[in-house]
N, C-alpha and C positions, 0 to 999 in steps of 0.2 A: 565654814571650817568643819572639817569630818573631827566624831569626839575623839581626841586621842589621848584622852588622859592616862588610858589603862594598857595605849599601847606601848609607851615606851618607858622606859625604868633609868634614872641618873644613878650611875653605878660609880661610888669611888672607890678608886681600885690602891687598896693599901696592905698592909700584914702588920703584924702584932711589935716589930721591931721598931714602926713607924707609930708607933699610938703616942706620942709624943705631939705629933704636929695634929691630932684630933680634931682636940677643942680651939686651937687657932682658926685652922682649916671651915671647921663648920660655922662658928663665930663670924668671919665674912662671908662664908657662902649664904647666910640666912638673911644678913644686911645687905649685901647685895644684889639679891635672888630673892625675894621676902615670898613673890606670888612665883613659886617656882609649884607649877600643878603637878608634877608627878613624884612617883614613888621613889626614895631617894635612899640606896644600899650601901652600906660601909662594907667591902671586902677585906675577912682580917682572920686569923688560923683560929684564936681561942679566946680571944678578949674582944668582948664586947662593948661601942661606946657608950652608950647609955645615956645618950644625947637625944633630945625632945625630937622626931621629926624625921628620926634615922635608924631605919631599920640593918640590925647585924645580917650581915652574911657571911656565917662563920666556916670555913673549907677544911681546917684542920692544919696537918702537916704544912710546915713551909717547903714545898718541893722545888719552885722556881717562877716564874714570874704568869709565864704561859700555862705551869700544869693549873696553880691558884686563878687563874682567868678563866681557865675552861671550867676546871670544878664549877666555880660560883658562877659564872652564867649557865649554866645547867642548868642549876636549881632555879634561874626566873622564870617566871611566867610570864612575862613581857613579850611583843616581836620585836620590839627594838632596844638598842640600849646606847643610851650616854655615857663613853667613859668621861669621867674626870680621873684626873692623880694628882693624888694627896697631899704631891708638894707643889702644887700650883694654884695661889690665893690670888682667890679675887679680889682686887684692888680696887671696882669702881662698879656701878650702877648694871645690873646686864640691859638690853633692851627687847625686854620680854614678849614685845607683841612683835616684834619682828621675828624670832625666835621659833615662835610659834607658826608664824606661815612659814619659815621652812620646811620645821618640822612635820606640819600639815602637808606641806606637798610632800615632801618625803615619803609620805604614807602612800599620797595617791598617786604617786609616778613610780611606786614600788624600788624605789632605791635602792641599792646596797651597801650604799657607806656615802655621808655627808661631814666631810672632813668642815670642822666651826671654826677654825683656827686658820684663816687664810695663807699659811706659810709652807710654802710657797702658794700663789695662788693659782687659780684654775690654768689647765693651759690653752682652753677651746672654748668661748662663749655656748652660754645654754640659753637662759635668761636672765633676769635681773637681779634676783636670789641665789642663783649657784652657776657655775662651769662644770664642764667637761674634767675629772682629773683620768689623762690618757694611759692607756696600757704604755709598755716601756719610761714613765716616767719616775722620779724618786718621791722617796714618802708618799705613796701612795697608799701605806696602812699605816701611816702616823697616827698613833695611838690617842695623840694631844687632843681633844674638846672635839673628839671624834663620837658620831652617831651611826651606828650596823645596824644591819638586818642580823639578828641573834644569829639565824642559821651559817649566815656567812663566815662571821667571825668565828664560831665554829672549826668551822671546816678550815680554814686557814691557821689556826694555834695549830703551833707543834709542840709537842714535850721535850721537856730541859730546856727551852729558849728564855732568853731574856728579854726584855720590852727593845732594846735597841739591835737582839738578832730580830725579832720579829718584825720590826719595821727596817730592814734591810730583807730578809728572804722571805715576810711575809706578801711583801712589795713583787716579790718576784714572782711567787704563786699568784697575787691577784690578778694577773695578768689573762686568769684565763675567764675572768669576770670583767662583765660591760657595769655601766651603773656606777660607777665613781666620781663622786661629784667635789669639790668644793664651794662655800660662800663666799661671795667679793668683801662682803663686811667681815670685822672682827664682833663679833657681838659680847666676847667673855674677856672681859681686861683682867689680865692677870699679872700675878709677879711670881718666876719661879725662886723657890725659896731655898729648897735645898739641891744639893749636885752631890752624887754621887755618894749620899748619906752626910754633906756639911752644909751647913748653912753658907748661904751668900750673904757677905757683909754688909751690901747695899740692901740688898732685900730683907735683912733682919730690920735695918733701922728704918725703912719702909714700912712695915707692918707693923713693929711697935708704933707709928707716927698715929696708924690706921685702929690704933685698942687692943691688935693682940698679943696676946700672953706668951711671947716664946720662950719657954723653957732652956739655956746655953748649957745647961747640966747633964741637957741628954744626950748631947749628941756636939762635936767640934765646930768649929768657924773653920769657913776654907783658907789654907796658906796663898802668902803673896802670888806664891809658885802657882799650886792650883787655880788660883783666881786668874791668872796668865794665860796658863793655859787653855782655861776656860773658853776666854778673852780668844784665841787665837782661833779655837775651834769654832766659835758663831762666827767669825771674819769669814773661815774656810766655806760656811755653809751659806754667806749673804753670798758670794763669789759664784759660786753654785748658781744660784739662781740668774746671775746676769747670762751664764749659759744658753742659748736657746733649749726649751723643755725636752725635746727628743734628743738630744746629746747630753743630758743630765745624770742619768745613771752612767752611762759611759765614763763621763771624767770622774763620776763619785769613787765607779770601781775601781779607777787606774789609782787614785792618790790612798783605797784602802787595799789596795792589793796585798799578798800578804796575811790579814787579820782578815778580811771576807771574801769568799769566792763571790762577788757580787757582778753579773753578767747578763745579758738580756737572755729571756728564753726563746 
């Protein structure tokens, strides 16, 4: 195994409005990540965590989702980086040495992006560790427990985007890059906690079960409504996948027509 402890940075990607969900957030990433070998960065405008283990990367102004991504991978020194986001708690054990020879070959198959979150999964056998994720396909810069080549990600932020324009028209620029992979395993069990600034009710009393500390003072519980809603949008996106892969963006863009110009290039 080539050393890569210094190549790659676990970057979680949060802002000062979210410092609420912190100390939950790091609390099971540390129990269930203990040997987690690399360099581990809080992205946040002015307040720093001040958590054992976790280096601030503080960007300043809150200007939008993508200009705050671009700032602070700037400033790493890393070649690659781990996103995680903030509202997505590990709920179980990671499995660290498997982890690790991805990320190893990551390194020596010079990758550009190794999506950890199998969802959807690969469309094209590689090997036994990752697939093929194909140009024309959706979520192909699904930001979720996603590992970049810095430079790439880079060059694919745009200013003013939000993480869900980005992974719709980031998706569509990547297209003119080979090197997209996903892994057939899930290796990071998580629970997402909050949507769209509320907490999930199932996922509140999940993670109290698990020790942590959620604070309901900072921030709402989602309504029945929302929680429906929710509810209807993952059905929309399991649906999607029974799709065959090369017709996947296609129906994504007809049912967002409208809200995204979302089209092959």
């Amino acid at each position: 195994m080539l050393n890569i402890k210094d190549k790659f940075a676990v970057l979680v990607v949060s802002c000062d409005k979210y410092s609420d969900l912190w100390e939950p957030f790091f609390k099971l990433f540390w129990r269930f990540w203990p040997d987690c070998p690399f360099n581990v960065y809080l992205l946040s405008n002015r307040l720093n965590s001040d958590i054992q283990g976790v280096k601030g990367l503080l960007i300043g102004e809150d200007i939008s989702w993508s200009d705050n991504l671009y700032n602070g991978v700037s400033k790493l020194k890393e070649d690659y980086i781990f996103l995680f986001l903030d509202d997505l708690f590990l709920c179980d054990f990671v499995k660290s040495d498997r982890v690790l020879q991805v990320l190893d070959w990551t390194l020596a198959y010079n990758a550009n992006y190794v999506r950890m979150n199998p969802s959807p999964k690969p469309d094209k056998p590689y090997n036994e560790l990752v697939g093929i994720v194909s140009k024309g396909t959706i979520y192909r810069t699904s930001t979720v427990l996603s590992v970049w080549k810095k430079a790439i990600l880079l060059d694919l932020l745009r200013p003013g985007e939000s993480a869900w324009d980005f992974e719709i028209y980031g998706t569509i620029r990547s297209d003119v890059y080979d090197g997209f992979y996903s892994t057939w395993e899930e290796y990071f069990p998580v629970v997402n906690g909050v949507i769209k600034g509320k907490w999930q009710r199932s996922a509140v009393k999940k993670l109290k079960l698990l020790g942590a500390n959620i604070d309901l003072s900072k921030r709402g519980v989602m309504t029945n409504r929302e929680a429906l809603i929710f509810f209807l949008k993952r059905q929309r996106s399991r649906l999607l996948k029974i799709i065959p892969a090369k017709y996947r963006r296609g129906a994504k863009g007809f049912i967002l027509r409208g809200k995204y110009n979302y089209k092959l290039m």
